[in-house]
PyMOL Python script that loads the backbone (N, CA, C, O; Angstrom):
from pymol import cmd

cmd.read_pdbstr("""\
ATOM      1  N   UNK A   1       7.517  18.436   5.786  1.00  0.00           N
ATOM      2  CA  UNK A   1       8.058  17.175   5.292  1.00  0.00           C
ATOM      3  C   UNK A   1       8.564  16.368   6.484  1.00  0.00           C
ATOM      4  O   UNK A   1       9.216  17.011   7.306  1.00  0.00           O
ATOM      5  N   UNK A   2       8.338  14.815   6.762  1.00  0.00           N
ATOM      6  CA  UNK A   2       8.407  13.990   7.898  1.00  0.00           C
ATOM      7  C   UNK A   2       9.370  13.466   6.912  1.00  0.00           C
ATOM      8  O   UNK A   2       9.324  13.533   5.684  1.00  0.00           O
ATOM      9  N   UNK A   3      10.579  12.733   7.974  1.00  0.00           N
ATOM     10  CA  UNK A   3      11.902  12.116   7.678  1.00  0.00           C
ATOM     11  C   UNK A   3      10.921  10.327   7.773  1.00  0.00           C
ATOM     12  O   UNK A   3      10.220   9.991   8.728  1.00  0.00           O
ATOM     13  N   UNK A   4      11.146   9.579   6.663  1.00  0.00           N
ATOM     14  CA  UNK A   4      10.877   8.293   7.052  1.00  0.00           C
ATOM     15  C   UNK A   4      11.875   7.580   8.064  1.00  0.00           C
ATOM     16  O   UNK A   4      12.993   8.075   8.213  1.00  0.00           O
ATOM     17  N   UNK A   5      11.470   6.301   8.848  1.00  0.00           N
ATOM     18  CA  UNK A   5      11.846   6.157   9.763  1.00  0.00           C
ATOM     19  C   UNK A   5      13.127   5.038   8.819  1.00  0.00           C
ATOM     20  O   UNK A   5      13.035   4.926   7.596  1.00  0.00           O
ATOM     21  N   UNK A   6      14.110   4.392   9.527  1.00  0.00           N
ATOM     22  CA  UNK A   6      15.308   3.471   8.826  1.00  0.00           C
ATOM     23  C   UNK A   6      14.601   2.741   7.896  1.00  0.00           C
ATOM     24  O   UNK A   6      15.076   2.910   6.772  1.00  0.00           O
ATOM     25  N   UNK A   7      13.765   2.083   7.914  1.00  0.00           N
ATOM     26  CA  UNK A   7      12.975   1.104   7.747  1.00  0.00           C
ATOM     27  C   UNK A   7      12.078   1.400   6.042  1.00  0.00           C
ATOM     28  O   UNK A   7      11.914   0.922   4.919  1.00  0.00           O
ATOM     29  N   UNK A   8      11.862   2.104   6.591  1.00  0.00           N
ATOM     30  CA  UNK A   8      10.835   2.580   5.135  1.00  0.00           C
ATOM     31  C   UNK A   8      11.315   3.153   4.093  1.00  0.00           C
ATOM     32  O   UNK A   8      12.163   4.034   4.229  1.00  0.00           O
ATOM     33  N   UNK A   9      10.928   2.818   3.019  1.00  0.00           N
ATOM     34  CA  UNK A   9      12.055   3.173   1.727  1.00  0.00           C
ATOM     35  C   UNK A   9      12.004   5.107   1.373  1.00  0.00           C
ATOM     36  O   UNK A   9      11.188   6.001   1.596  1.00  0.00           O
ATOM     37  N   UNK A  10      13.192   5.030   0.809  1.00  0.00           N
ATOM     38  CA  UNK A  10      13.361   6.639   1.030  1.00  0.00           C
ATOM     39  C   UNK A  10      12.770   7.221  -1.009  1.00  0.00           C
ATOM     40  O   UNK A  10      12.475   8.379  -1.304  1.00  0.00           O
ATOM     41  N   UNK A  11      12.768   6.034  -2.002  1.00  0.00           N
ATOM     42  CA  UNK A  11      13.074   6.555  -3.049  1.00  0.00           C
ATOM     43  C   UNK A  11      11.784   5.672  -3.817  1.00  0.00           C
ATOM     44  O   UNK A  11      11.633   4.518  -3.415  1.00  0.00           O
ATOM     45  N   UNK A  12      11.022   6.081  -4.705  1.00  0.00           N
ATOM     46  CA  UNK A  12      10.211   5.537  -5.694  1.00  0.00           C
ATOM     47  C   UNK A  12      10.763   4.163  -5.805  1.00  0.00           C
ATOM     48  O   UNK A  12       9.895   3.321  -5.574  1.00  0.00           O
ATOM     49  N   UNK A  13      11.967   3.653  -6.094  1.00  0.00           N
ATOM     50  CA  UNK A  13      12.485   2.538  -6.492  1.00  0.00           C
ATOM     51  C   UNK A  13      12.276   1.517  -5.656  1.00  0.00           C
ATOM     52  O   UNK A  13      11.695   0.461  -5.904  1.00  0.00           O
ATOM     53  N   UNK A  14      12.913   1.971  -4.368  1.00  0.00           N
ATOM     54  CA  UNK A  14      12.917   1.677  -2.965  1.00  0.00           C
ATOM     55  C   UNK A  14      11.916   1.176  -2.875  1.00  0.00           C
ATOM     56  O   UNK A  14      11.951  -0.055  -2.881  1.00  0.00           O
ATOM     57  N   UNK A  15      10.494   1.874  -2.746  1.00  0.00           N
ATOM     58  CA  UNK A  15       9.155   1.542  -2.274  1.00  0.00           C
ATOM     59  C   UNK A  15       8.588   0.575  -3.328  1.00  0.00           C
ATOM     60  O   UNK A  15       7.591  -0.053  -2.971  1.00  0.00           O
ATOM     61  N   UNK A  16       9.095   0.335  -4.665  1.00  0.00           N
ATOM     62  CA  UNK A  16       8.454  -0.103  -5.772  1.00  0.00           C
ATOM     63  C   UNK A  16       9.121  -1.925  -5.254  1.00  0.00           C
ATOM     64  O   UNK A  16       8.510  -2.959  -5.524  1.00  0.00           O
ATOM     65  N   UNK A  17      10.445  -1.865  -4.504  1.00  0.00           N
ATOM     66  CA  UNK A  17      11.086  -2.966  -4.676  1.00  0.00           C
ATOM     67  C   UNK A  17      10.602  -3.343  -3.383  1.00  0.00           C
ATOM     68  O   UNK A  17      10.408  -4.558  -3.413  1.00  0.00           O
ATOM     69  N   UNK A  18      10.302  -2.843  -2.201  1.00  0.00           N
ATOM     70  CA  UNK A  18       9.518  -3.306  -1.407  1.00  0.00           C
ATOM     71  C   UNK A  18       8.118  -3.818  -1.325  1.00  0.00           C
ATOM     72  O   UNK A  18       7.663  -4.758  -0.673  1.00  0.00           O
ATOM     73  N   UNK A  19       7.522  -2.947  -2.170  1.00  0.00           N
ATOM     74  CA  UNK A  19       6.076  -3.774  -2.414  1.00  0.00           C
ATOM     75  C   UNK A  19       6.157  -4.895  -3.061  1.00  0.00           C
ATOM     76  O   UNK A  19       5.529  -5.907  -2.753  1.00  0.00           O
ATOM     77  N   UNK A  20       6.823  -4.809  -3.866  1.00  0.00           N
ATOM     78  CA  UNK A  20       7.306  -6.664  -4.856  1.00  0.00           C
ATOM     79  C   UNK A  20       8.048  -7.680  -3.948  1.00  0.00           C
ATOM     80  O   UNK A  20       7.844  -8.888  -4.075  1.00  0.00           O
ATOM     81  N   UNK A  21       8.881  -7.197  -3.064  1.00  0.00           N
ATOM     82  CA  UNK A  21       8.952  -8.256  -2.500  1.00  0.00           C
ATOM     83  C   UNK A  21       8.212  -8.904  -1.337  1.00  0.00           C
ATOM     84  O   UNK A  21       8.787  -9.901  -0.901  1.00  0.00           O
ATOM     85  N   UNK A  22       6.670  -8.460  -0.518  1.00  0.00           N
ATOM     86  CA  UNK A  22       6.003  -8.488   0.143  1.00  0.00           C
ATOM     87  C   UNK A  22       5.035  -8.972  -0.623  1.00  0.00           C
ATOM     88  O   UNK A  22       4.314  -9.589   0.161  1.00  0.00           O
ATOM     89  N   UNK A  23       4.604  -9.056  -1.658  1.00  0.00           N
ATOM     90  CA  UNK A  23       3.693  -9.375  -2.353  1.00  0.00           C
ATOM     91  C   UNK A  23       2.931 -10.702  -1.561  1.00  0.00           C
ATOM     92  O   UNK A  23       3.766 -11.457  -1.062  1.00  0.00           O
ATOM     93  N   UNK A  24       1.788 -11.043  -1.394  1.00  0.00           N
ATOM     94  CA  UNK A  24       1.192 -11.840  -0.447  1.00  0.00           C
ATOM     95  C   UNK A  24       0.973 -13.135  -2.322  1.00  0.00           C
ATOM     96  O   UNK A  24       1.082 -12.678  -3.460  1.00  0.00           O
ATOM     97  N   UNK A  25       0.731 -14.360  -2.048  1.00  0.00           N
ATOM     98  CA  UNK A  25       0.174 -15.394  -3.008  1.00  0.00           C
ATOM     99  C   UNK A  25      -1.225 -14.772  -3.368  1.00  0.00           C
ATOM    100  O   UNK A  25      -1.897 -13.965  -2.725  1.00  0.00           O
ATOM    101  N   UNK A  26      -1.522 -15.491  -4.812  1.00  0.00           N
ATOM    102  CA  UNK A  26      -2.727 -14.744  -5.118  1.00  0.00           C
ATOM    103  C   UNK A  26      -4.125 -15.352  -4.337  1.00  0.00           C
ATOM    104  O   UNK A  26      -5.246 -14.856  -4.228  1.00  0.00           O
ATOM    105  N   UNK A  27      -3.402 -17.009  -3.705  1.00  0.00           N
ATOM    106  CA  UNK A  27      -4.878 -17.038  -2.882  1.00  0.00           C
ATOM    107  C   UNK A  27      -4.917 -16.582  -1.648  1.00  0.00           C
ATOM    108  O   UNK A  27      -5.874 -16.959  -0.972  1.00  0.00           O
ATOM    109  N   UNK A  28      -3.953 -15.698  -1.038  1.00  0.00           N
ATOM    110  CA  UNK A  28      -4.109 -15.325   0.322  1.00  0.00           C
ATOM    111  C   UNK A  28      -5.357 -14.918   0.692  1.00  0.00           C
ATOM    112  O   UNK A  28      -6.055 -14.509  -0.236  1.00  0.00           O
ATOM    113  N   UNK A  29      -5.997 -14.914   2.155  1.00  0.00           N
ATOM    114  CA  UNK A  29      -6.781 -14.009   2.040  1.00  0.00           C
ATOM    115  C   UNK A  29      -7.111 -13.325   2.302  1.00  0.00           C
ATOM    116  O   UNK A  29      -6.197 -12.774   2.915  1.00  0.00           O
ATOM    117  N   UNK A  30      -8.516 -12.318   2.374  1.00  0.00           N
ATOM    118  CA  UNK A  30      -8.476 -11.147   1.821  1.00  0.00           C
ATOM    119  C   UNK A  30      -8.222 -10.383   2.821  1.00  0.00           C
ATOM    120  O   UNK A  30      -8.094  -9.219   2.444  1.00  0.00           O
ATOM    121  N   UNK A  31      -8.071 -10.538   4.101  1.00  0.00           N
ATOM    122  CA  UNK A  31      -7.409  -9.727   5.251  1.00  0.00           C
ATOM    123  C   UNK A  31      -5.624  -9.356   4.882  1.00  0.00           C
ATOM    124  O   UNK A  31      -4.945  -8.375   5.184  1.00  0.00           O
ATOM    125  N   UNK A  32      -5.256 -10.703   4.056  1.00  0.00           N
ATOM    126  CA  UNK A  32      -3.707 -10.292   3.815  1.00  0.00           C
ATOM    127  C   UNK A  32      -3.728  -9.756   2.819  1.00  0.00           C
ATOM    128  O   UNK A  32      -2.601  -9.263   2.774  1.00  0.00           O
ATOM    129  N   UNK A  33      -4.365  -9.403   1.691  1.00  0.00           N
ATOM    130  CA  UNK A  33      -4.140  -8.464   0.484  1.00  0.00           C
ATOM    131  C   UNK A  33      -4.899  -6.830   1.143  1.00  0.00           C
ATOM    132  O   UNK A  33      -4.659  -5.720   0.670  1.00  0.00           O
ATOM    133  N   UNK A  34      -5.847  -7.130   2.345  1.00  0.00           N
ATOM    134  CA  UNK A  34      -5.477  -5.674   2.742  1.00  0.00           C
ATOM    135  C   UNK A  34      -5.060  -5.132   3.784  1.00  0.00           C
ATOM    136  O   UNK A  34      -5.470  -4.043   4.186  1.00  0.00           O
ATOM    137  N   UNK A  35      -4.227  -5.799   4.327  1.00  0.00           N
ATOM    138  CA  UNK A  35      -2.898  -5.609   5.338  1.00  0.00           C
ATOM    139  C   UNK A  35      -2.075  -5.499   4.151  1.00  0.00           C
ATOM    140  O   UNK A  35      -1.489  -4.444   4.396  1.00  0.00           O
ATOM    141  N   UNK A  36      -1.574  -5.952   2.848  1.00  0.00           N
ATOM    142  CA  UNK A  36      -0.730  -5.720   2.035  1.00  0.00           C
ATOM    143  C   UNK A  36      -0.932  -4.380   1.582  1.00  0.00           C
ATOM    144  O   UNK A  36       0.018  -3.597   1.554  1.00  0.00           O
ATOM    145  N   UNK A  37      -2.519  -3.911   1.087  1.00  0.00           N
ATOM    146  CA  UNK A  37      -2.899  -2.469   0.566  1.00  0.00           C
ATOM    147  C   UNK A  37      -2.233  -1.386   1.291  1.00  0.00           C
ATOM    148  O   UNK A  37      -1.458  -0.469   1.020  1.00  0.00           O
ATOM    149  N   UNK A  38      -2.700  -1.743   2.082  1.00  0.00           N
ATOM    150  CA  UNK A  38      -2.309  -0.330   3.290  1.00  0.00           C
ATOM    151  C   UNK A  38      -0.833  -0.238   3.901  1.00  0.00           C
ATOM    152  O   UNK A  38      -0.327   0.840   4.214  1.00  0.00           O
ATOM    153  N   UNK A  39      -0.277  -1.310   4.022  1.00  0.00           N
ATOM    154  CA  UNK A  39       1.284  -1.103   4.361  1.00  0.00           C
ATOM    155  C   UNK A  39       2.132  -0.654   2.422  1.00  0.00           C
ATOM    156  O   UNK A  39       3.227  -0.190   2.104  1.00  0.00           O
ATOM    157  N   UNK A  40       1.085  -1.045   1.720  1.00  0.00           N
ATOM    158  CA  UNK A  40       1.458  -0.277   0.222  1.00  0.00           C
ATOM    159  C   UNK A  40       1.471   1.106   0.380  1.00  0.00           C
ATOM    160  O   UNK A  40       2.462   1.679  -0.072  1.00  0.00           O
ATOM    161  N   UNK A  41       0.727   1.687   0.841  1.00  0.00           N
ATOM    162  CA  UNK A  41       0.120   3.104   0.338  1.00  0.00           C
ATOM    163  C   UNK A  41       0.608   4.022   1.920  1.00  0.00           C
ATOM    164  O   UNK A  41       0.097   5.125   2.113  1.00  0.00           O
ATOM    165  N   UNK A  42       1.514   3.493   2.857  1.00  0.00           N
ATOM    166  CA  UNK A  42       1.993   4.077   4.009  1.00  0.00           C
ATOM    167  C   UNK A  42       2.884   4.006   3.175  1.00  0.00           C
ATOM    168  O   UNK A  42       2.711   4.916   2.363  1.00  0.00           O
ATOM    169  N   UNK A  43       4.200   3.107   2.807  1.00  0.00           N
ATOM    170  CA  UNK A  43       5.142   3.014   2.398  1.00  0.00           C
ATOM    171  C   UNK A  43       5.811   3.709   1.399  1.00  0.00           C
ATOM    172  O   UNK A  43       6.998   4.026   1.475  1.00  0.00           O
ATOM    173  N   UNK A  44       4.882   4.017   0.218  1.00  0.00           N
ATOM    174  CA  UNK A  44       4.623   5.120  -0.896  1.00  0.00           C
ATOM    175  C   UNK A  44       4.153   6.281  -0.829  1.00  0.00           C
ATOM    176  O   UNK A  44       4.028   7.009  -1.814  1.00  0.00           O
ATOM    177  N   UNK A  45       3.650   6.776   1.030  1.00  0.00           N
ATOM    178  CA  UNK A  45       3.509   7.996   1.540  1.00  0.00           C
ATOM    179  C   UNK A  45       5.160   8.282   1.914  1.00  0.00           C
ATOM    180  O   UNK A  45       5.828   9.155   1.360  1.00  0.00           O
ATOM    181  N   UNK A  46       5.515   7.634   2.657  1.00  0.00           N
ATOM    182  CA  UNK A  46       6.716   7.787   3.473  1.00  0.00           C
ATOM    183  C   UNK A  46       7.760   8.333   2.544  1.00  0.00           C
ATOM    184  O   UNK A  46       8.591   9.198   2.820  1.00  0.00           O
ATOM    185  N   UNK A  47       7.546   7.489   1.007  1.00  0.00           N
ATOM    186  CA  UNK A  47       9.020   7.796   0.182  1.00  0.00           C
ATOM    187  C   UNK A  47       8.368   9.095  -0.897  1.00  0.00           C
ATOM    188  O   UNK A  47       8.945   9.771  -1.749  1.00  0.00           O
ATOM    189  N   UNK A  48       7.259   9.090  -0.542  1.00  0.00           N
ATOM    190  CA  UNK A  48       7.017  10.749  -1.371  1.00  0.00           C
ATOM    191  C   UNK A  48       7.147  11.810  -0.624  1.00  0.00           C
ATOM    192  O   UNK A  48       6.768  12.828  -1.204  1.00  0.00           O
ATOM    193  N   UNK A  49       7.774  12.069   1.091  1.00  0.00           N
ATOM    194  CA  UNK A  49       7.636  12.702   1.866  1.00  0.00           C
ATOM    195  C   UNK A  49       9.519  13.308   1.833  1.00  0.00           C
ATOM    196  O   UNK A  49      10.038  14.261   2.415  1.00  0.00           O
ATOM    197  N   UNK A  50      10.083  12.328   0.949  1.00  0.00           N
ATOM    198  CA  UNK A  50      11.679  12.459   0.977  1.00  0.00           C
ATOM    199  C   UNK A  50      11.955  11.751  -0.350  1.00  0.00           C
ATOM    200  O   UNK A  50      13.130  11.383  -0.344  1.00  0.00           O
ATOM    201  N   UNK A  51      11.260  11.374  -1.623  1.00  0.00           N
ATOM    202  CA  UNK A  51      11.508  11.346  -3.016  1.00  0.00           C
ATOM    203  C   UNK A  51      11.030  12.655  -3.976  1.00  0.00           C
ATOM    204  O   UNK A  51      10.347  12.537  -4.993  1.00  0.00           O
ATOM    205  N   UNK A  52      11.474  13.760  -3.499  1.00  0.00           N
ATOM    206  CA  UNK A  52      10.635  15.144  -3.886  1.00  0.00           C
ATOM    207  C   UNK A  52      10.368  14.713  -5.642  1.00  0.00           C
ATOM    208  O   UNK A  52       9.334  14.867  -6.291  1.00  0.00           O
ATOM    209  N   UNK A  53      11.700  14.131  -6.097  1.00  0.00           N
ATOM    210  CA  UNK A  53      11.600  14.514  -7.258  1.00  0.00           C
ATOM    211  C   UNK A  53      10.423  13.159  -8.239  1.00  0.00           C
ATOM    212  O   UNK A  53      10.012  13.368  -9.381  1.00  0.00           O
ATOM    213  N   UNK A  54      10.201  12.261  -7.671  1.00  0.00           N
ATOM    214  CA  UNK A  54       9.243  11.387  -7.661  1.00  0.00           C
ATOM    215  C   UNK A  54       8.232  11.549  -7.231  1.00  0.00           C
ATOM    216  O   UNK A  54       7.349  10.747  -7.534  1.00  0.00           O
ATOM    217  N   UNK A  55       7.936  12.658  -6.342  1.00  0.00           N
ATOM    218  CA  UNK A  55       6.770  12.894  -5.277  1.00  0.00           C
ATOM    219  C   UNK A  55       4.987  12.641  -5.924  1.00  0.00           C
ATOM    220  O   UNK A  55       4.112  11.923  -5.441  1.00  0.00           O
ATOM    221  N   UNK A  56       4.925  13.600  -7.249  1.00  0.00           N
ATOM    222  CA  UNK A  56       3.896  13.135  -7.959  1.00  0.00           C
ATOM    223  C   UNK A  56       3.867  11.684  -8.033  1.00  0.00           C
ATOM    224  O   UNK A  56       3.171  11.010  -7.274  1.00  0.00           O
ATOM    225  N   UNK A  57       4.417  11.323  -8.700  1.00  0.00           N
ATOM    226  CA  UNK A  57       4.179   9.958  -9.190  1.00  0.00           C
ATOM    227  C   UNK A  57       4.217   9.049  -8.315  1.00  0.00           C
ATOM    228  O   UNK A  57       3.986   7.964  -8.849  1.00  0.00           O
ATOM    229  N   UNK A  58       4.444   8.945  -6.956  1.00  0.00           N
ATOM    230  CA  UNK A  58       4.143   8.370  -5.543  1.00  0.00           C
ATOM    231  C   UNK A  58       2.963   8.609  -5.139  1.00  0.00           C
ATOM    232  O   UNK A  58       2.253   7.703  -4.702  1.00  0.00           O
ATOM    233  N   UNK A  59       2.511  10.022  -5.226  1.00  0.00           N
ATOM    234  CA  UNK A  59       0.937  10.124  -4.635  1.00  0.00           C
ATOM    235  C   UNK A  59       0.160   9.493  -5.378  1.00  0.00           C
ATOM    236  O   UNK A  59      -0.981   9.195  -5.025  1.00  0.00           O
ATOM    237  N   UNK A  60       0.552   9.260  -6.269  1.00  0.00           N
ATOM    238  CA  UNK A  60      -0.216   8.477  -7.239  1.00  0.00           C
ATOM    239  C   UNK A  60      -0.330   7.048  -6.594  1.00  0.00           C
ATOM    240  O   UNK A  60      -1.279   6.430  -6.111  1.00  0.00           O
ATOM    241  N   UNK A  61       0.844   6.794  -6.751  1.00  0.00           N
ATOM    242  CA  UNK A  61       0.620   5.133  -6.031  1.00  0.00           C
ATOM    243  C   UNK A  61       0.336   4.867  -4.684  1.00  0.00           C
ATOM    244  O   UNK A  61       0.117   3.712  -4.320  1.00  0.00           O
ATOM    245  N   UNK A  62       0.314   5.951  -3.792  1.00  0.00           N
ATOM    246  CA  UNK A  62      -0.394   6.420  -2.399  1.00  0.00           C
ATOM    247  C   UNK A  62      -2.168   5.976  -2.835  1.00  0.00           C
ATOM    248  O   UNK A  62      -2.726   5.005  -2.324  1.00  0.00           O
ATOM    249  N   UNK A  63      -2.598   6.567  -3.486  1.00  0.00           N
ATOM    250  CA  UNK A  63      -4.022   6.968  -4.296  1.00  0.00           C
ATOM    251  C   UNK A  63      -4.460   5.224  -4.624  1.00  0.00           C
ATOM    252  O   UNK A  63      -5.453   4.671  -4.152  1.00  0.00           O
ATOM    253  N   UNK A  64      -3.552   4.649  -5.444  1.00  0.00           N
ATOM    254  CA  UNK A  64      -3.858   3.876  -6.046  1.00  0.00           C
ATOM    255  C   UNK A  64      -4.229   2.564  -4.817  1.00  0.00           C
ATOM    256  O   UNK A  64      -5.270   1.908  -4.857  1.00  0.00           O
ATOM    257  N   UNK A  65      -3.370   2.417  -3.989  1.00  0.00           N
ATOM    258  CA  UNK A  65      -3.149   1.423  -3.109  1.00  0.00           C
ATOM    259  C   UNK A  65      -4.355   1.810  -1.876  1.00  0.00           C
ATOM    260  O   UNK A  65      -4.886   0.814  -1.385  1.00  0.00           O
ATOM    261  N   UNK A  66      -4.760   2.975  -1.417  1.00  0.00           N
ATOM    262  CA  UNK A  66      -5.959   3.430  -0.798  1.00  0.00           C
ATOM    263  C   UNK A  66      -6.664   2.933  -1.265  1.00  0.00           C
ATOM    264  O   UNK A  66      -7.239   2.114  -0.548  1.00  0.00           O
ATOM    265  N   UNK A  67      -7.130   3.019  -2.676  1.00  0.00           N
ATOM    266  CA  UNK A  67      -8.550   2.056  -3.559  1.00  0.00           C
ATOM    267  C   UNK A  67      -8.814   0.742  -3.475  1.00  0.00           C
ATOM    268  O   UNK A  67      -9.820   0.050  -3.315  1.00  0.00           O
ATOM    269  N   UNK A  68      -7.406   0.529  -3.656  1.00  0.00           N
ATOM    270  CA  UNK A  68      -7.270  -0.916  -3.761  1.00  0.00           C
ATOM    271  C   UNK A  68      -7.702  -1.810  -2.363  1.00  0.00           C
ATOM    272  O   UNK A  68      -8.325  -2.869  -2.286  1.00  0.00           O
ATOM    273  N   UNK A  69      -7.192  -1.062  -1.436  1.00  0.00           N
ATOM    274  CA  UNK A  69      -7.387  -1.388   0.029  1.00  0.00           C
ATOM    275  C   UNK A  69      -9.101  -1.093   0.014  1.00  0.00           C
ATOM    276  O   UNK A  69      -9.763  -2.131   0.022  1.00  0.00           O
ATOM    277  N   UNK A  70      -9.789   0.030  -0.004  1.00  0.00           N
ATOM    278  CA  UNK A  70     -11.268   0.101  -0.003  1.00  0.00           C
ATOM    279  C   UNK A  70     -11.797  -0.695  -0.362  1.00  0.00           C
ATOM    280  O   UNK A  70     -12.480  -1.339   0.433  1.00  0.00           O
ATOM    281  N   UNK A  71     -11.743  -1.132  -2.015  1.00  0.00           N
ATOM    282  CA  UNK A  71     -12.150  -2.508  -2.511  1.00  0.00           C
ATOM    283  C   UNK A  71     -12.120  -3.613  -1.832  1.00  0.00           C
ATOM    284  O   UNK A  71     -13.072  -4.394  -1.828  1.00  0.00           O
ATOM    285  N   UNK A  72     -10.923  -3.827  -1.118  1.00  0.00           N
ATOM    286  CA  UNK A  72     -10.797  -5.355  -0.518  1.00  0.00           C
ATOM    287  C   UNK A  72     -11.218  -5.175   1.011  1.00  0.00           C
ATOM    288  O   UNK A  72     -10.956  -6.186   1.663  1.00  0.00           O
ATOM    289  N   UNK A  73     -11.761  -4.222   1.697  1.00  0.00           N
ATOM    290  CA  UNK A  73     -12.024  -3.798   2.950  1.00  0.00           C
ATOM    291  C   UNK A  73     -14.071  -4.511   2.242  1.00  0.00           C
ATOM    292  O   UNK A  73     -14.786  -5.500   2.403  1.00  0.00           O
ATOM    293  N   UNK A  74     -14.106  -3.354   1.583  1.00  0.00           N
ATOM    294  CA  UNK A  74     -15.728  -3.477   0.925  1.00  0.00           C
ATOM    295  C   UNK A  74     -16.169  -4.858   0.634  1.00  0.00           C
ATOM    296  O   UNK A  74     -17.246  -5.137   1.161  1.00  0.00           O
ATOM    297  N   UNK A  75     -15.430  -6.120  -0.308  1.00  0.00           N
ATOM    298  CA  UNK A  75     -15.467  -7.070  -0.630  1.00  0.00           C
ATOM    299  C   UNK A  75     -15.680  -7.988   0.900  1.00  0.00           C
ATOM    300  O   UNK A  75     -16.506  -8.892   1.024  1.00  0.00           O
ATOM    301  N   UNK A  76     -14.860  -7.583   1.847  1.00  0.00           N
ATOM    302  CA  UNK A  76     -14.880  -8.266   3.185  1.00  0.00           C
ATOM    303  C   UNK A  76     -16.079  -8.167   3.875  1.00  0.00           C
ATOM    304  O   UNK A  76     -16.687  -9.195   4.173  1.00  0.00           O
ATOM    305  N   UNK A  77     -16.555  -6.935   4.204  1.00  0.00           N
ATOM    306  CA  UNK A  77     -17.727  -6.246   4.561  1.00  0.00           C
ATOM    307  C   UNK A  77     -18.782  -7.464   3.730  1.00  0.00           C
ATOM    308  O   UNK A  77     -19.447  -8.296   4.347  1.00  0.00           O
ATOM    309  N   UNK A  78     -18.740  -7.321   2.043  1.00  0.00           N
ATOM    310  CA  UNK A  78     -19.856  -7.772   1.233  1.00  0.00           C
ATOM    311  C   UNK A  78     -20.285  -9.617   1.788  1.00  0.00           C
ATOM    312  O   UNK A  78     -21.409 -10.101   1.926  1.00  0.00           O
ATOM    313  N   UNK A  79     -18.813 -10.342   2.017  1.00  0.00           N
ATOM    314  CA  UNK A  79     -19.244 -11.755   2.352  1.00  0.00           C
ATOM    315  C   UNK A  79     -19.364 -11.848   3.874  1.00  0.00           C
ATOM    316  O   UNK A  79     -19.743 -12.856   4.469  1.00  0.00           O
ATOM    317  N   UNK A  80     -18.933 -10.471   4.550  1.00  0.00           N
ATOM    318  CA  UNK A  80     -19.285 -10.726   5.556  1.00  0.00           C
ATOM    319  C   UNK A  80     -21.141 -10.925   6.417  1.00  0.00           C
ATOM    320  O   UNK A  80     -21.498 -11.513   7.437  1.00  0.00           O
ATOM    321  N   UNK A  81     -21.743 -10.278   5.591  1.00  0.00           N
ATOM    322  CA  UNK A  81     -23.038  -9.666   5.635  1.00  0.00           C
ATOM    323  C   UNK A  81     -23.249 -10.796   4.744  1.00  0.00           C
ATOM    324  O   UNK A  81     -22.364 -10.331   4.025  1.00  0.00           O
ATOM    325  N   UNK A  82     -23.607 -11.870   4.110  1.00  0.00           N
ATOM    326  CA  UNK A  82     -23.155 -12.800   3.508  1.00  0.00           C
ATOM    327  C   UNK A  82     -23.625 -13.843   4.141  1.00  0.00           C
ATOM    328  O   UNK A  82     -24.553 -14.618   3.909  1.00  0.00           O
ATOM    329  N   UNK A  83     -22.617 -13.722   5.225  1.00  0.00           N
ATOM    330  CA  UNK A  83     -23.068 -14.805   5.854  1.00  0.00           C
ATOM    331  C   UNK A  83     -23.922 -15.005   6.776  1.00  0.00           C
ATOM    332  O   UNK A  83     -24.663 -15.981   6.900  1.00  0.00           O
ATOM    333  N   UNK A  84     -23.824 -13.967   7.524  1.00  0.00           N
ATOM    334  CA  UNK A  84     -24.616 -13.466   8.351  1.00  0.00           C
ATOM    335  C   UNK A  84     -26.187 -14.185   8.424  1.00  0.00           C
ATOM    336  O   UNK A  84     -27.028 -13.751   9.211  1.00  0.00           O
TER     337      UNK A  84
END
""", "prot")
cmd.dss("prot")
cmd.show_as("cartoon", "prot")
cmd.util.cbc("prot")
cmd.orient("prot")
């Protein structure tokens, strides 16, 4: 088990209230919704590493925010080749 650093939330709640308040606009684009994915799914690693009793239900949202990030990595890739 790794200690999160000051910075990174220690508790399910924590990490839930940090991702909401980072939330990017819905037309950002798609480089900032996956710079948003992935600082999601570090952040919800960090607090399942020291929220034992939340820990499931963090990997979960670890899981979830990885996909989410693939999708919007893939989508980038798709218009990138696109234009090409």
């Amino acid at each position: 088990m790794t200690t999160p650093g000051r910075n990174e939330p220690q508790t399910l709640q924590e990490a839930h209230a940090l991702v909401s308040a980072r939330r990017p606009k819905r037309e950002a684009s798609l480089e900032t919704w996956l710079k948003f994915h992935q600082a999601n799914a570090r952040a919800y690693q960090a607090a399942s590493d020291v929220d034992r009793w939340h820990h499931h239900e963090l990997k979960y949202w670890v899981g979830y925010e990885e996909r989410k990030a693939r999708e919007v990595a893939a989508q980038i890739q798709k218009e990138k080749s696109q234009v090409s």
